[in-house]
C-alpha positions as CSV (number, residue, x, y, z in Angstrom):
1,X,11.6,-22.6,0.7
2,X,14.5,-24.6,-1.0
3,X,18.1,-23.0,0.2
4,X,19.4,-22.2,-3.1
5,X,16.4,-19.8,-3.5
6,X,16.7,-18.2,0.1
7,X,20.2,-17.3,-0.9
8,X,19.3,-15.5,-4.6
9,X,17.3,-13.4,-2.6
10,X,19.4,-12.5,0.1
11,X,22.4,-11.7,-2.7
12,X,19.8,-9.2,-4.6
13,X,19.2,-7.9,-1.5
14,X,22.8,-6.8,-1.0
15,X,22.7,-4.9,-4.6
16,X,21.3,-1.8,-2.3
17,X,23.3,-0.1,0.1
18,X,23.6,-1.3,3.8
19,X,21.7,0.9,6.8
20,X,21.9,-0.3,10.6
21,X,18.2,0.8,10.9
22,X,15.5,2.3,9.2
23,X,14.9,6.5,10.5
24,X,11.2,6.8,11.7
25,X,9.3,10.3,11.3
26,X,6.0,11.5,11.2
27,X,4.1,14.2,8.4
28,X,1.7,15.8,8.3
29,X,0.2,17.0,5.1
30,X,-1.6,20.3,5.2
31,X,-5.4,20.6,4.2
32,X,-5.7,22.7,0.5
33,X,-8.4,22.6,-1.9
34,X,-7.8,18.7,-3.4
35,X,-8.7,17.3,0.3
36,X,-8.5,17.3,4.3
37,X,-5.2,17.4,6.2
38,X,-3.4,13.7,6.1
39,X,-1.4,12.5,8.9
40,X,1.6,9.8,8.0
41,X,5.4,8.7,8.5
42,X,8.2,8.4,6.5
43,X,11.1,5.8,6.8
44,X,14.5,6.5,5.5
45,X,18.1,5.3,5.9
46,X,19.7,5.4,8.7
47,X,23.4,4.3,10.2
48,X,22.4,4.2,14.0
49,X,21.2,1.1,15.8
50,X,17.9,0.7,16.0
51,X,15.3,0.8,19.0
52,X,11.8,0.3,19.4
53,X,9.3,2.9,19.0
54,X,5.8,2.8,20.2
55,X,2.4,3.8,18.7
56,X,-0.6,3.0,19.4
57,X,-1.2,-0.8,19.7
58,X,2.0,-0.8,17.1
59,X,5.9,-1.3,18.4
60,X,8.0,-0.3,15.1
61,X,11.8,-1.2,15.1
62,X,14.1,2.3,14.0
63,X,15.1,5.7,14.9
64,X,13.3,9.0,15.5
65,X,14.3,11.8,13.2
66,X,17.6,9.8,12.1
67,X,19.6,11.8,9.5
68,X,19.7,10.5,6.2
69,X,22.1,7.4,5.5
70,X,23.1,7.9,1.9
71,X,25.4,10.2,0.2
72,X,23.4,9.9,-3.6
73,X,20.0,11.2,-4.3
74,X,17.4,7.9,-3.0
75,X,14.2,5.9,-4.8
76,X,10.7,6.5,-3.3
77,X,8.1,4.1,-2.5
78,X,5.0,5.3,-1.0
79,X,2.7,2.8,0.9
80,X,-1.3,2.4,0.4
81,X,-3.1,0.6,3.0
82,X,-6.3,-1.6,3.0
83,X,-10.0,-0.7,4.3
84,X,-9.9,0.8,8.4
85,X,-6.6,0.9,8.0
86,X,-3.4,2.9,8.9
87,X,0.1,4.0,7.5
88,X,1.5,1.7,10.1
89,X,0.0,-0.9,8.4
90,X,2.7,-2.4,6.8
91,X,5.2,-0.9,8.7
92,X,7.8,-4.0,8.3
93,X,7.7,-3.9,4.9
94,X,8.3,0.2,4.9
95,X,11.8,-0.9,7.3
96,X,13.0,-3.5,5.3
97,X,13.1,-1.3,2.3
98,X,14.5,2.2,4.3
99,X,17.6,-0.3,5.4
100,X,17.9,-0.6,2.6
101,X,18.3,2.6,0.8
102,X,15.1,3.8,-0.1
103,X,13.1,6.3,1.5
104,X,9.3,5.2,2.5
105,X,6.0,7.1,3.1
106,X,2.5,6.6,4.4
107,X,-0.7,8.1,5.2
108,X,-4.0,7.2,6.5
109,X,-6.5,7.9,4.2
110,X,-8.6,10.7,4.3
111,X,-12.2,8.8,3.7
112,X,-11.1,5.7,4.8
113,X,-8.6,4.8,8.2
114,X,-9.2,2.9,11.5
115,X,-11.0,6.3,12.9
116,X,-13.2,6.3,9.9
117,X,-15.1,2.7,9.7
118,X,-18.9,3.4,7.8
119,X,-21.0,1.2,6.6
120,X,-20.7,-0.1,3.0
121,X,-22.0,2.7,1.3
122,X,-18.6,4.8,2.8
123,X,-16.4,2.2,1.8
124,X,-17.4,2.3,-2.0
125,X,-17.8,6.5,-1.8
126,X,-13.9,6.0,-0.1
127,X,-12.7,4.5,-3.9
128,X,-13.0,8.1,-5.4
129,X,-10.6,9.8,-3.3
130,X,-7.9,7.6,-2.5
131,X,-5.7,8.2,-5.8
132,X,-5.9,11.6,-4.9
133,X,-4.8,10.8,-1.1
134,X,-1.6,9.8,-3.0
135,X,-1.0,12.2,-5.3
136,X,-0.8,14.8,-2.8
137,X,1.5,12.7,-0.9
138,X,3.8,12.6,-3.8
139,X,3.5,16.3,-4.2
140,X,4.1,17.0,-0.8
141,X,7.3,14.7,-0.7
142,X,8.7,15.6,-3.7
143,X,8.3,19.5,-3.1
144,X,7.8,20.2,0.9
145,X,8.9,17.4,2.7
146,X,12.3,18.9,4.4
147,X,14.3,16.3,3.0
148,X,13.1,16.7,-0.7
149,X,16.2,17.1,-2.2
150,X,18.2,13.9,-1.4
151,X,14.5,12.2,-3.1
152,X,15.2,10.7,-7.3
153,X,12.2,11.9,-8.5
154,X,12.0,9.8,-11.7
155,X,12.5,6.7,-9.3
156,X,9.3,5.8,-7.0
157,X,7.9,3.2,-6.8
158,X,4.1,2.4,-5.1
159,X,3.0,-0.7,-2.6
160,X,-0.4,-1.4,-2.1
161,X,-2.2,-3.8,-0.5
162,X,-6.5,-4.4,-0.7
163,X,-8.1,-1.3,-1.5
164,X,-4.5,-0.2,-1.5
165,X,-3.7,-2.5,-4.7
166,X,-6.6,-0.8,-6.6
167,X,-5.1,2.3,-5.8
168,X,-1.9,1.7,-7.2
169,X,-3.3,0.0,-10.3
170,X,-5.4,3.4,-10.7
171,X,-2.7,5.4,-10.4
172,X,-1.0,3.2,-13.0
173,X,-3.6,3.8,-15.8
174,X,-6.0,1.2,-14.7
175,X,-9.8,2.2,-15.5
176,X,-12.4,0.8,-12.6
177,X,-15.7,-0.3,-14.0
178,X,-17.9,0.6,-10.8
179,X,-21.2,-0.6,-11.8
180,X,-19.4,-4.1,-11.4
181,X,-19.4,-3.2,-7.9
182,X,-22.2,-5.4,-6.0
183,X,-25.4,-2.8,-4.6
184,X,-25.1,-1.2,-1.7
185,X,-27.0,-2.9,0.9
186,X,-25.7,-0.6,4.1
187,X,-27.6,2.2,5.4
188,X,-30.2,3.7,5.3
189,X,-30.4,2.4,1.6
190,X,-31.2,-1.6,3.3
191,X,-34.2,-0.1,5.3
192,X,-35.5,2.7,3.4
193,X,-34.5,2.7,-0.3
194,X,-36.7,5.2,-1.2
195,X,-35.4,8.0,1.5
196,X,-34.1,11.2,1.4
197,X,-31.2,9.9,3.0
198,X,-30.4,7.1,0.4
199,X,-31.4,9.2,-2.3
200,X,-28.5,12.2,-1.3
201,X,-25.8,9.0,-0.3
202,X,-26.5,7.8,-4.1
203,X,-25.9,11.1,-5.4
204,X,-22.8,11.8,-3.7
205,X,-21.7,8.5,-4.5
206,X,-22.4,9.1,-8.3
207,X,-20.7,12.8,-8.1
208,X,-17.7,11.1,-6.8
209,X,-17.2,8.4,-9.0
210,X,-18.2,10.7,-12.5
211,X,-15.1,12.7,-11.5
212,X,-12.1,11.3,-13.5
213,X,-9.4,9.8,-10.9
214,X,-6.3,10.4,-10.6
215,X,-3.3,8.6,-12.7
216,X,0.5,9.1,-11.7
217,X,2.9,8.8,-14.4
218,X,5.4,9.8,-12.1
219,X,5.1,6.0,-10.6
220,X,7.9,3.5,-12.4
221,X,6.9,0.3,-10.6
222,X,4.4,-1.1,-8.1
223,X,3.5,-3.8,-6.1
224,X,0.0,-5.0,-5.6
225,X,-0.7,-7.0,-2.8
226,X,-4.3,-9.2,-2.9
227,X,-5.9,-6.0,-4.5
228,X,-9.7,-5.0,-4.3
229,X,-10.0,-5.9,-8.1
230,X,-13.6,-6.5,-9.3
231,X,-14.0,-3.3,-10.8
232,X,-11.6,-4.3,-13.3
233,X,-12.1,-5.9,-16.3
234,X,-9.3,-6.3,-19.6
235,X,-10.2,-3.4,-21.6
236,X,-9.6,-1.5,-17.9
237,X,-6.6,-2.4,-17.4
238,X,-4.6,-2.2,-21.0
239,X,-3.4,1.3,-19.9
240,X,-1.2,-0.8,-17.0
241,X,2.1,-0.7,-18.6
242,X,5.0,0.0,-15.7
243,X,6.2,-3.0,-13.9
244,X,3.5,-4.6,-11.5
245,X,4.5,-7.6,-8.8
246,X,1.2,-9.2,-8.2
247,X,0.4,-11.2,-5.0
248,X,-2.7,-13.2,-4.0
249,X,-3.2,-14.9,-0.7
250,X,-4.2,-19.0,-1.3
251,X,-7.5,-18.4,1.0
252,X,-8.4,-14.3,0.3
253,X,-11.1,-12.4,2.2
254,X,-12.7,-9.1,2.9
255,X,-14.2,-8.9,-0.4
256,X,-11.2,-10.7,-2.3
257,X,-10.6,-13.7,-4.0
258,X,-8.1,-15.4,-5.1
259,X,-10.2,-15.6,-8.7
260,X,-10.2,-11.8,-9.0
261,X,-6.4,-11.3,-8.2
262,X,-5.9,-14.2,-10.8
263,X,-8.1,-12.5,-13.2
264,X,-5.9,-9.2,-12.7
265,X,-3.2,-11.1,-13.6
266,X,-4.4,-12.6,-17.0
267,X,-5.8,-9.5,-17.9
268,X,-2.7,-6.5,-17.3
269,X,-0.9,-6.3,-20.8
270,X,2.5,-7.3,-19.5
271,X,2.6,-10.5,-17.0
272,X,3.4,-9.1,-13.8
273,X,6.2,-10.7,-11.3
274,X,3.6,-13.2,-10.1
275,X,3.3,-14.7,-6.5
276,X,0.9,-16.7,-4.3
277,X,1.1,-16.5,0.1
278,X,0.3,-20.3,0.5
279,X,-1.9,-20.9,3.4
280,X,-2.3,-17.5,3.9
281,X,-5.9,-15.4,4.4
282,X,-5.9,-11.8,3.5
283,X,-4.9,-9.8,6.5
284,X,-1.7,-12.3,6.1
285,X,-0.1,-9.1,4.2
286,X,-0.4,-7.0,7.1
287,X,2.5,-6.6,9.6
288,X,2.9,-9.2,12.4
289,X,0.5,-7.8,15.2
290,X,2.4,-6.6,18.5
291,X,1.6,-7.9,21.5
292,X,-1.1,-5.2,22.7
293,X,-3.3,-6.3,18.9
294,X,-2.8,-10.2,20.0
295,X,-4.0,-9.3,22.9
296,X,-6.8,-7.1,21.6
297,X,-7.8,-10.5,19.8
298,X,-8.2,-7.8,16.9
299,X,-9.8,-9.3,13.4
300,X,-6.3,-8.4,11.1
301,X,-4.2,-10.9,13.9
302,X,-6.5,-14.0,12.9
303,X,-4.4,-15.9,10.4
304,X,-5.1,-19.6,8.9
305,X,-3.7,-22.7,10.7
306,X,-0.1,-23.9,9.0
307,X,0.3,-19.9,8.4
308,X,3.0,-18.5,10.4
309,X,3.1,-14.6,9.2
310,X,6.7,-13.7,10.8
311,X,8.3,-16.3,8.5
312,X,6.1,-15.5,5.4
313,X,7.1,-11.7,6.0
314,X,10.3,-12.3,6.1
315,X,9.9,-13.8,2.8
316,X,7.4,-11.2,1.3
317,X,9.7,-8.3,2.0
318,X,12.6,-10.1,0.5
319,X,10.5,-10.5,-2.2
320,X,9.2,-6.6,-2.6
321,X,13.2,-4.9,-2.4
322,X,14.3,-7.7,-5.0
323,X,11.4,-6.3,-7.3
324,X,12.2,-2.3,-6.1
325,X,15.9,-2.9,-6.4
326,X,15.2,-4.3,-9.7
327,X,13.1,-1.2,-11.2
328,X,14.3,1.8,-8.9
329,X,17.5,1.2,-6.7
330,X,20.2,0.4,-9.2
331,X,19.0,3.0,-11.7
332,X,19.0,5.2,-9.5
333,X,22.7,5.2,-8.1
334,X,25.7,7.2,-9.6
């Protein structure tokens, strides 16, 4: 990347306030009559030196239960991860923007997470409840988090990335065309079709996806990275109005392609903030893998020769709190 640019970014970066580390602290989201309990973290401002914190196979840089760094009410962005996935997904991106002022959260979803892998037929059954997933987590952070007053409520923003991006662009208005969806070959539908089984999968699947999903007009701004996007077509997304930043890896994968993302792109109403990850497959987006998932040789760790995902990150998250400082952080100051 050509100096002069490395250097606009790092200026609009300075636009937000200046944290030493990002505050690291786990939710929980109680179980009511929209869905199950769902287990997350928030990220927030903080003015103590960071350390490293340890879950799972993940090694996060902050600071446990850090009191808020800010003395104005903050911006916040909540996080949507991709297919057997986890909030600590993208858990670099979440740290680069608490530093810098805003607060983050994340959950697993409820119907779709690393401890909840089905076949296909559960992936596409998954699509109906995510928007939901995130609708109580904006409820829940704008009401019962403890913190919940220091929070701009007409200032969040959304990041998701692979099934993640279609949330977000349903929760901004888009309308998913599901019989665009390819059939569902997994079981028991690919050995016995004409089952009991398949029979009750396919009707759950058609109760789900009749029920209308849920929209957020309380979002102001999202970014949508490599998105799950062949349910939509033009006419789905003209209801897409806030600000989108719209990524596409060059290579794609896990059901994406850089044609679809393109096609999202030519087809929202507005022309998003635009960017391609050259030489980059999909599970580039993720956060660089700690040494325990290199070790694990785990599938999301496999990036394309000539890809080096610490230096692209570095670049991506300047990238996102440009586009979030943009839309959220300076409207929301004083």
């Amino acid at each position: 990347m050509p100096l002069l640019r490395l250097l606009l970014i790092a200026a609009c970066c300075l636009v937000a306030p200046f944290a030493h580390a990002a505050g690291f602290s786990t939710l929980e989201i109680p179980a009511d009559a929209a869905g199950p309990a769902l287990r997350g973290a928030v990220w927030t401002p903080c003015a103590t030196p960071a350390g490293e914190i340890k879950l799972e196979r993940s090694a996060i840089t902050g600071v446990r239960d850090c009191p808020i760094a800010a003395d104005y009410r903050l911006p916040l962005v909540v996080l949507s991860h991709g297919y057997g996935g986890s909030f600590l997904g993208h858990h670099d991106t979440a740290q680069a923007l608490a530093d810098a002022g805003f607060v983050v959260a994340a959950i697993s979803h409820s119907d779709d997470n690393y401890q909840i892998r089905g076949g296909p037929n559960d992936r596409v059954v998954a699509l109906a409840t995510r928007t939901t997933d995130i609708k109580r987590l904006l409820d829940y952070m704008l009401v019962q988090w403890p913190a919940h007053e220091r929070l701009a409520a007409d200032r969040i923003g959304f990041y998701g990335f692979s099934r993640g991006g279609y949330t977000g662009l349903v929760l901004a208005g888009a309308r998913p065309d599901f019989e665009r969806l390819p059939p569902r070959p997994g079981p028991p539908c690919a050995t016995a079709p004409a089952s009991p089984a398949c029979a009750q999968m396919g009707q759950r699947f058609k109760e789900l996806l009749a029920a209308p999903l849920a929209h957020d007009v309380r979002i102001k701004a999202a970014v949508i990275a490599d998105p799950l996007s062949m349910v939509f077509t033009a006419e789905g997304l003209k209801n897409v109005t806030i600000p989108i930043q719209l990524w596409t890896s060059a290579l794609g994968g896990d059901g994406v392609t850089p044609d679809s993302v393109a096609a999202v792109r030519r087809n929202l109403p507005a022309a998003p903030d635009w960017h391609v990850a050259e030489k980059a497959a999909h599970f580039g987006f993720l956060a660089p893998c700690s040494a325990p998932q290199l070790e694990a040789k785990a599938e999301i760790c496999r990036d394309a020769p000539g890809f080096d995902r610490v230096a692209f990150h570095a670049t991506f998250n300047a990238q996102v709190l440009r586009f979030f400082n943009q839309h959220l952080m300076q409207a929301a100051k004083p």
